[in-house]
N, C-alpha and C positions, 0 to 999 in steps of 0.2 A: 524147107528143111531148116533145122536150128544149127548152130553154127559148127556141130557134129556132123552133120549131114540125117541127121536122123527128121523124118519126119513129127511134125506137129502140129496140134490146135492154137489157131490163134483169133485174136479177137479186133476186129475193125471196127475206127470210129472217123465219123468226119469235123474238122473242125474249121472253124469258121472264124475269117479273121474281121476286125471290126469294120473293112471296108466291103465285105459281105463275099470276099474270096473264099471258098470252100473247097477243101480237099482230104483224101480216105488217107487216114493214116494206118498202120497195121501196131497193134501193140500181141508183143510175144507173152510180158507178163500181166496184162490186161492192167496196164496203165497203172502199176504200183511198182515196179521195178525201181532198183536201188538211187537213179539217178530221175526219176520221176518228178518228184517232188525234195527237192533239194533245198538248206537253208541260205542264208542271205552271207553272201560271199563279202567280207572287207580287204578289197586289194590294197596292197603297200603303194605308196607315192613309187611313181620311177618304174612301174609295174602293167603288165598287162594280164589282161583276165582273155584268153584263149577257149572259146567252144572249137570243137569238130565237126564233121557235117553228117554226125546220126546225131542223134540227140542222146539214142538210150545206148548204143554200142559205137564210141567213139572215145579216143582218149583226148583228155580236153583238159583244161585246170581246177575239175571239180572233184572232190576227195583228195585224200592219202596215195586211190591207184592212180590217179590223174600225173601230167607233168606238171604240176602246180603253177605259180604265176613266174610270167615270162619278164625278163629285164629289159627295160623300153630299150637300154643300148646294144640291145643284142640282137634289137630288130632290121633287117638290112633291105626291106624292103615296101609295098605301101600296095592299097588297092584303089584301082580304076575303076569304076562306073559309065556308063555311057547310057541316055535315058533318050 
C-alpha cells in the first residue's frame, strides 16, 4: 500500500553493487521520483550532509523539504562498526 494505505502498482529492480552484491529493490515511482536523481550537494565547512535510511521516503539534507545541513558542533555523538 502507498503511504495512504491505498493500494498500488509498483515496479522492482535489482541492483548490483560493484562487489557483485545483489538485491530487489521496490521503486513506487519507477525510479524517477523527486529525490531520484538529485544534483551535486556543496556542503559548508563546519557542516554535515545527513542521508535517512529510505533513500526515496526519508527526510535527510537533500532539498528545501529536507532538514538541510547539520552543524558538526551540534553533533553529540559517533558511529561503531564492528567487522
Amino acid at each position: 500500500p502507498d503511504p495512504l494505505g491505498e493500494k498500488t502498482s509498483v515496479v522492482s529492480f535489482v541492483e548490483r553493487l560493484p562487489d557483485g552484491t545483489a538485491y530487489t529493490i521496490i521503486e513506487r515511482d519507477n525510479d524517477q521520483g523527486i529525490l531520484d536523481n538529485t544534483t551535486t550537494y556543496d556542503v559548508p565547512a563546519g557542516h554535515l550532509f545527513m542521508m535517512g535510511d529510505n533513500r526515496d521516503n526519508s527526510t535527510d539534507s537533500r532539498g528545501t523539504f529536507g532538514i538541510g545541513y547539520i552543524p558538526v558542533d551540534l553533533v553529540i555523538g559517533g558511529v561503531v562498526t564492528t567487522f
